[in-house]
C-alpha positions in Angstrom: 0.0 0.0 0.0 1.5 3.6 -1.0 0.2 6.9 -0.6 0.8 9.5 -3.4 2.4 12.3 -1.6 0.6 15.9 -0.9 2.5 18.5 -3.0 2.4 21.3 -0.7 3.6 24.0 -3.0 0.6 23.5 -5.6 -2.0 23.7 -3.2 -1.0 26.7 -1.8 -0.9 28.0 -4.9 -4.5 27.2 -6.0 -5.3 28.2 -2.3 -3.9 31.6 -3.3 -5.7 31.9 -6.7 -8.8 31.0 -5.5 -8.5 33.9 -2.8 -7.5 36.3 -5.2 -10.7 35.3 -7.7 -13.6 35.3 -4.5 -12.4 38.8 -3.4 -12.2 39.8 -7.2 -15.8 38.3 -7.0 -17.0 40.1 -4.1 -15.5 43.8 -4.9 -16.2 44.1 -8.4 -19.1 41.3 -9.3 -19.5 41.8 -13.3 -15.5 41.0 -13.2 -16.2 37.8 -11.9 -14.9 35.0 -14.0 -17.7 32.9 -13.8 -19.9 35.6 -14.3 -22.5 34.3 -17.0 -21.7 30.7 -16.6 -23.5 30.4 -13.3 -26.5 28.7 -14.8 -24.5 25.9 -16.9 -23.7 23.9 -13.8 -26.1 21.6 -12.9 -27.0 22.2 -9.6 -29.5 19.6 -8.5 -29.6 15.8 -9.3 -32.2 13.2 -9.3 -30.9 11.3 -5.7 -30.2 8.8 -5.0 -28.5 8.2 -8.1 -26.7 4.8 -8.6 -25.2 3.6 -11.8 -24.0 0.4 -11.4 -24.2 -2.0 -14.7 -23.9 -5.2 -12.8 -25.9 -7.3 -10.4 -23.9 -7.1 -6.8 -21.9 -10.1 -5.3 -22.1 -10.2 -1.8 -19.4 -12.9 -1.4 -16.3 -12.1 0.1 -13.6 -14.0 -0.9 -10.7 -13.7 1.3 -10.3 -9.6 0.2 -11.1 -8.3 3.8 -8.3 -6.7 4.7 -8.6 -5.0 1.5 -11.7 -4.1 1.3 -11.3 -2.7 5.0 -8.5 -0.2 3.9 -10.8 0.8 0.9 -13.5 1.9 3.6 -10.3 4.1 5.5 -9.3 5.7 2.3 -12.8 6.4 0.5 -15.3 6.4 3.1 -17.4 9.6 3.1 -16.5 11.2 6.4 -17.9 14.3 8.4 -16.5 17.5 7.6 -13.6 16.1 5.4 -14.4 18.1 1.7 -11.0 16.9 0.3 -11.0 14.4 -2.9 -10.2 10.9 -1.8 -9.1 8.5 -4.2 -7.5 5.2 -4.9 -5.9 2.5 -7.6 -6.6 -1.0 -7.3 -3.5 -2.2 -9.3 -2.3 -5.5 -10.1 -2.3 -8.0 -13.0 -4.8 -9.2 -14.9 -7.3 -11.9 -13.8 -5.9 -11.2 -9.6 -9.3 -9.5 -8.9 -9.6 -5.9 -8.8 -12.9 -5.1 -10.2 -14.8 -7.9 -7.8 -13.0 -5.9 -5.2 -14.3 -3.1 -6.1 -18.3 -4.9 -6.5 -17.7 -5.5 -2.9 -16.5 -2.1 -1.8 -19.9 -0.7 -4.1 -22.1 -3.6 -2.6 -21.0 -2.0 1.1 -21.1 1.7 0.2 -24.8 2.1 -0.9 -25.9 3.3 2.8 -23.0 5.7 2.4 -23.4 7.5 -0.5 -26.1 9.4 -2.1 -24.5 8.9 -5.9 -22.5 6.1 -7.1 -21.0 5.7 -10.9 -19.7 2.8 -12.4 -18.0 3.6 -15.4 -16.1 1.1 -17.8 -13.0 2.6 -18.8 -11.5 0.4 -21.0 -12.3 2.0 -24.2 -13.3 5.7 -24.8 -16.3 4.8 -26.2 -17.2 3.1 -22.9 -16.3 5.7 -20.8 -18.3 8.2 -23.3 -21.6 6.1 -23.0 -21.4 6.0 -19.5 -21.5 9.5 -19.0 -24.0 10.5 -21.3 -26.3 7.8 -19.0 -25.1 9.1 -15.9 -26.1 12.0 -16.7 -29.9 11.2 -18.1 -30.1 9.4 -14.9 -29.1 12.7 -12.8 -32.0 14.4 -15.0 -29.4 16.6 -16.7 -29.8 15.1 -20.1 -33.4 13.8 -21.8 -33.7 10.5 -21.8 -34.7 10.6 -25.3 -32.0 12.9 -26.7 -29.9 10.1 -27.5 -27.7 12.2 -29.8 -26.9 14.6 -27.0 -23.3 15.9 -27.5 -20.7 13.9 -25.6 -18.6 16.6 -24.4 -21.4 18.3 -23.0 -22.6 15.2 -20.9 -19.2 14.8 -19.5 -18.7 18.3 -18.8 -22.3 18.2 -17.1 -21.2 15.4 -15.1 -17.6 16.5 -13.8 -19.3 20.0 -13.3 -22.2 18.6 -11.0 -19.7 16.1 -9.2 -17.7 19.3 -7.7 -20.0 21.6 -7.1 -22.9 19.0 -5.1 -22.9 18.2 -1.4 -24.4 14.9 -1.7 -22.0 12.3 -1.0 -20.6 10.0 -4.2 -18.7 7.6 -5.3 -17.0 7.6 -8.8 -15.5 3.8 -9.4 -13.0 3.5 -13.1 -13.0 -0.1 -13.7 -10.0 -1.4 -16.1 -8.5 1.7 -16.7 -5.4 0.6 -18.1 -4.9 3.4 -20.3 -4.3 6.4 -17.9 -4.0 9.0 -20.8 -7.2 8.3 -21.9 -9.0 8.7 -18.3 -7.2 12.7 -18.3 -10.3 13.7 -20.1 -13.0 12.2 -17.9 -10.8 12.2 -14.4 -13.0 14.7 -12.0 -10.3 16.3 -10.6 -10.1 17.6 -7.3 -13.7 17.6 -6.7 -14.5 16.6 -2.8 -15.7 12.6 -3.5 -14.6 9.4 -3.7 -13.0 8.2 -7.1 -11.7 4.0 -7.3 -10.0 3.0 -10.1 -9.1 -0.5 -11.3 -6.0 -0.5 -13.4 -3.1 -3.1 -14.7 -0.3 0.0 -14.4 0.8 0.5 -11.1 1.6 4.3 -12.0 -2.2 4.3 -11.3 -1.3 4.7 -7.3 0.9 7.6 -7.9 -1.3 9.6 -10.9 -4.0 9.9 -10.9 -4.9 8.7 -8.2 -3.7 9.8 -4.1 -2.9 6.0 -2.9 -3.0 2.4 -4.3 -3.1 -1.2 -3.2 -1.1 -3.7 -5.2 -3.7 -6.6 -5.9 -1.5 -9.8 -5.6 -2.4 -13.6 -6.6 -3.5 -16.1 -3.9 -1.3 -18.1 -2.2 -1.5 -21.7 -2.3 -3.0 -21.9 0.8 -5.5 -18.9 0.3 -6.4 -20.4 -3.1 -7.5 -23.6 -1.4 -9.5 -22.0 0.8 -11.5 -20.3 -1.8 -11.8 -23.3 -4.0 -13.0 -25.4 -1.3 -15.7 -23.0 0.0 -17.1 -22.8 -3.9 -17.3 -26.3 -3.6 -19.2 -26.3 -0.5 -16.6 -28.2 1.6 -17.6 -27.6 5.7 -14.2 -29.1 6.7 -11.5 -27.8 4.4 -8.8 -28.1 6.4 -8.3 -31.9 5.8 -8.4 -31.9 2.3 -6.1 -28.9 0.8 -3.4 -31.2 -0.8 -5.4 -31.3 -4.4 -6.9 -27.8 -4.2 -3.5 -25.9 -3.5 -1.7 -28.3 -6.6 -4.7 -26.5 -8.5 -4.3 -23.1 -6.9 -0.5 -23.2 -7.9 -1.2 -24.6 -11.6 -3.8 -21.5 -11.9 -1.2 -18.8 -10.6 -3.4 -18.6 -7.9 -6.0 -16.3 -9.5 -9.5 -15.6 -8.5 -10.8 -15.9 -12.2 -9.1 -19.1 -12.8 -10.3 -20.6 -9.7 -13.6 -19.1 -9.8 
């Protein structure tokens, strides 16, 4: 587990800016920057809003500790408005994304908004959006053809300027170039991405977990609870010969 660290200098700097533009705001309103753009962010939302493409596993399978430092790092908590997010990294086929089904499955009484968005391919993450954001009542539902770039800009927009609590999850996102144009930014959520580079924990995201394989013994486990074995224990020799063929990963033994 790493942490990204804080660069000090660039946040006082935007702390500065930001200063400079409110009293800029205050003193002389029609220089405001924002002046006339006021109305283009969405301000409400349809909520609870939850866009999640799957049907949720609640089996846990031997992720706790895990899952338990997902809930440190992302959990919504009182009074803390900074952005909070994480990169589930690891090889292919070790289990991220059902980790992060089992982080959603436990987050639903904690967050007013959650987004699952594919982001293997641009077109994906492009379709997701536009959904997301007929689902927050942004966008018709019948205006199919609605610009992209609007919808994503609608989106991101919303997701830093509402209080409502959320939770923005980037499954496979292997291609970190790609995610720039769709990343939120610093807006005060939660944001968990899924990724095969472990750059992922660094930029753009705060912190990461490397996902490994199971062990042999871990594997057996696992296998033998699928199976609906009581006693496990006295039967691991054949289940850990399969773990270790299998490289010991969920998908294979699953």
């Amino acid at each position: 587990m790493r942490l990204k660290p804080n660069n000090s200098i660039v946040e006082a700097t935007a702390k500065s800016t930001r200063m400079r533009v409110d009293t800029l705001a205050e003193h002389s309103p029609e220089m405001s920057p924002m002046k006339g753009f006021e109305t283009s962010i969405p301000k409400g939302g349809i909520l609870p809003c939850y866009y999640i493409p799957f049907t949720l596993n609640k089996r846990v399978i031997r992720r706790d500790n895990i899952l338990e430092y997902l809930k440190d790092v992302l959990d919504p908590q009182p009074g803390n408005c900074r952005n909070r997010s994480l990169a589930l990294h690891g090889m292919g086929g070790v289990g991220k994304s059902a980790i992060g089904r089992q982080y959603v499955n436990s987050s639903r009484d904690k967050c007013d908004a959650i987004f699952w968005i594919s982001a293997d391919k641009r077109t994906n993450m492009i379709q997701c959006f536009i959904d997301i954001a007929q689902k927050l009542g942004f966008i018709s539902t019948d205006r199919r053809s609605e610009d992209a770039d609007a919808a994503i800009i609608k989106v991101k927009d919303w997701l830093n300027v509402t209080d409502c609590r959320w939770l923005v999850i980037f499954d496979n996102a292997d291609d970190l170039e790609l995610l720039t144009h769709f990343w939120p930014g610093s807006a005060p959520g939660s944001i968990l991405l899924t990724s095969k580079d472990t750059s992922a924990a660094f930029s753009p995201a705060r912190a990461g977990v490397f996902v490994e394989p199971f062990d042999d013994e871990t594997g057996a486990a696992v296998f033998l609870e699928l199976l609906g074995q009581d006693n496990p224990s006295s039967n691991r020799d054949i289940p850990e010969k399969i773990t270790f063929k299998l490289g010991g990963l969920p998908h294979a033994l699953c």
